[in-house]
Every structure is written in C-alpha cells, then in structure tokens.
N, C-alpha and C positions, 0 to 999 in steps of 0.2 A: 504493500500500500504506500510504501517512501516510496517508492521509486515512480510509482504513478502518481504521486505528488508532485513531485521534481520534476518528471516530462511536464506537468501540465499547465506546471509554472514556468516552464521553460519555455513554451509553445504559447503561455500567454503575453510572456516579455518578449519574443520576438513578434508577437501580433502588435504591441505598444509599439514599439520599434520600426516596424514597417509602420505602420498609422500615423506616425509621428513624422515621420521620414516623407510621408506623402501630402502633408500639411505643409511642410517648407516652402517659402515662399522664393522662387529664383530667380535669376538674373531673364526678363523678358518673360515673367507669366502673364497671364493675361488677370486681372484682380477686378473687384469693383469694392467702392467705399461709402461703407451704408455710415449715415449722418446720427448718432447714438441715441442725440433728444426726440427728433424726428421719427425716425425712422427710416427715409428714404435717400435716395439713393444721389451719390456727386455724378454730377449728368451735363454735358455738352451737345451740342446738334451744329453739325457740319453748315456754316456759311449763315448763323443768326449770331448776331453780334450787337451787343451793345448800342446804343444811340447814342449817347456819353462817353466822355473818360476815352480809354485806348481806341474803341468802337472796333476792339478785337472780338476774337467768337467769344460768345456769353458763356458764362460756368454757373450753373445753379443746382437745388437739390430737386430730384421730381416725383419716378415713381417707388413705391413700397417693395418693389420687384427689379432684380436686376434685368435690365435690357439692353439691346443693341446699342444705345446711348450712354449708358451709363458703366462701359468698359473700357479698362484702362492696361495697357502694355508699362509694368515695371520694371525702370532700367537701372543698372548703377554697375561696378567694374569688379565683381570678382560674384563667383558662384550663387553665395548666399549671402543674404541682407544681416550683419550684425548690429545690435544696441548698444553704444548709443548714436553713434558715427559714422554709417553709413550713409552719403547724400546720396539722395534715388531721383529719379527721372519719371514723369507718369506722362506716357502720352495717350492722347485719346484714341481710339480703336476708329471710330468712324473719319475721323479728319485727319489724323496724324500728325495732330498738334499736339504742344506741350505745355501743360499748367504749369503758371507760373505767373510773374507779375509784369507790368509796364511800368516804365518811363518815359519819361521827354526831358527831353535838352531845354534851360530856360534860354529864351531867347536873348532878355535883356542881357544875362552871367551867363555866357556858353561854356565854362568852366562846373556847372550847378546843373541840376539834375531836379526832376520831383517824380513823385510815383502818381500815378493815375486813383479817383478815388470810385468809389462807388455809388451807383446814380441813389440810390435810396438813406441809407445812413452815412456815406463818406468816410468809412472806412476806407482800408485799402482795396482797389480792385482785383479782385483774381481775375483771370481770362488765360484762353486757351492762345497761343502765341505771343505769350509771354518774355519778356528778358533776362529775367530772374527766372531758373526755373529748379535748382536744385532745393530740394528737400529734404529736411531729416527727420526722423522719428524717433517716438520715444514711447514707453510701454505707459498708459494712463493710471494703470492701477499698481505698477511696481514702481519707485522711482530709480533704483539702482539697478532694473534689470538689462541682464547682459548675454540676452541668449541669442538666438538666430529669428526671426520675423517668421510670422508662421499666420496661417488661417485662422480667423475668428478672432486675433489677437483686437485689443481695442489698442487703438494709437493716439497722440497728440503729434500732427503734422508742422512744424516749424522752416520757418523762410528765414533769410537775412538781406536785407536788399545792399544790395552791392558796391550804389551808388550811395549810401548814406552812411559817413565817419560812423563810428562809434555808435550805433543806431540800436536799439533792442530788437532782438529777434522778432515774428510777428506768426501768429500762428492761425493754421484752416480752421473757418469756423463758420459758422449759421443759423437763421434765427428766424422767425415767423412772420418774414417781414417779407414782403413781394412788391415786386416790381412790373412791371406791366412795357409790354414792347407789342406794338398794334395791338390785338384784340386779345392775348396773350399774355398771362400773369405766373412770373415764375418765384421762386424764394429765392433768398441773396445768399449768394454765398463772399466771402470777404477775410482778409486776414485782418487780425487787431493784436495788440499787444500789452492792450489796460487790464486783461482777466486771464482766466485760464479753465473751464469748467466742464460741463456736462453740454456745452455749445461746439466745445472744439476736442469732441472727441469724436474717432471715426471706427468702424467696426473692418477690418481688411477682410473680403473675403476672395478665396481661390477659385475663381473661374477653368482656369486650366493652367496647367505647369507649365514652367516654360526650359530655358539648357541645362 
C-alpha cells in the first residue's frame, strides 16, 4: 500500500508539473487582459481612433468574453516573462499595433515633450500606436513575488514615459466612465499614477502559447 502511495503521488506531482508548465506565459502567446473591477475585457478595433489627444487607435475595456478584439501577442527577449523586470510588448492581434503611450514635441520648447491626455478624465492616454510602449508587471496580491508570469495570474501593469526627467511610473487602469465616439460609447481606459487599486488591476489570461 506504500508503494501505491508513492506512485500516486508521484503521478500526481508530475500532473502539477505538467499543468503548471502549460500555464506559462511565453515569449509571443497570444493573452487577453480581463479589467478585475469590471470585468471585461482591454479591447482595441483596427482603424477607430480617438477624436482627441494622439487620435491614434482607441484602447478601451468592452466585452465580458474574450474576443477577436480583445487579443493581445506578448512580447519581450528571452523564453519566459520573470517578476519583477521583465519589460513586455502587447500588440494587438487584429491591427498589429502596440499599446502604449503618445507624445508630441512642444512647439514653442522643441527640446520639451508632453504626453497626450484622455478625452474624458485627462488622465494619461493609452492608444494603440503608441511611443512609449514597454511595460512591466508586477504580481497584485504578492509584493515581492518573483516567479515566472503565468495564466490567471492578477497583474498591476506599469509604464515610464520616456520623455519625462524623473517622472513616477504610471500605471493601466479603468473606471466607469465612457466616452462616446459617433453613436458609440466605450469605457476609458488611461494610465494614472495618484493611486494604485482594485482599478488597475488586470487578470492575464492564456489564449494560446506561444515559443
């Protein structure tokens, strides 16, 4: 009866094991990133942009269900994503854009920079074709976790923008606030960097693996 023990815990650590191994999140999976308070899902649509601000492709959260819109190709330079310092790449599966932020050059100080803001709260703008677009993550409910990025994991998504000295980090986030583009009302999505909460947390899930 030990030894049918032993197999059967052996056969059930290599089932952990393999299960675990196939949540890994790789270099080029395809993911989509459900919005925590919400529920639904960070969504883009090929060639609707903004009317405001960058009047790059819009980024919002939409439906409760992951769809064709709402998948994302994550990139970044070695196998698998580690915590805390890994900076990742999310491009969008239907456009082949990259989230991330905007700038403009000030006209009056061509040495001076400013970020685009958000047509509804004036937050920072997200949008897909971006200039700032590396991201890093960080595990919401460990603060010193240091494992490999995996499915289901919950995230806090953080930006640095590039063009601004000494600047605080700013992080993905969203909130019950919509914007309206023709006849069309979407919720905002924006970086901020006054809070940190239950708004800018994302849930990563694996759509399909990727190298």
């Amino acid at each position: 009866m030990k030894d049918v023990d032993s197999i059967n815990e052996l056969v059930k650590r290599f089932e952990d094991i393999v299960f675990e191994e196939s949540n890994l999140i790789r270099n080029e999976s395809i993911v989509a990133l459900k919005h925590v308070a919400t529920g639904k899902y960070l969504s883009s649509i090929k060639n609707l942009s903004y009317i405001t601000g960058s009047k790059s492709q819009m980024v919002f959260v939409g439906s409760t269900e992951p769809v064709p819109n709402s998948l994302w190709k994550i990139k970044f330079d070695k196998e698998l994503a580690t915590y805390p310092d890994t900076p990742i790449n999310l491009q969008h599966i239907k456009s082949e854009m990259f989230l991330g932020l905007s700038f403009n050059r000030n006209t009056h100080y061509p040495h001076n920079y400013y970020y685009l803001r958000s047509p509804c709260t004036k937050y920072t703008e997200v949008s897909c074709n971006g200039n700032d677009k590396d991201w890093i993550f960080r595990h919401s409910k460990f603060e010193n976790y240091d494992g490999s990025l995996k499915s289901n994991d919950t995230i806090n998504l953080s930006i640095k923008k590039t063009k601004v000295i000494n600047d605080k980090e700013e992080f993905l986030s969203s909130h019950d606030i919509h914007c309206s583009i023709g006849n069309y009302t979407f919720q905002e999505v924006v970086c901020l960097s006054d809070r940190l909460g239950r708004n800018e947390e994302w849930c990563i899930e694996l759509i399909h693996g990727g190298s």
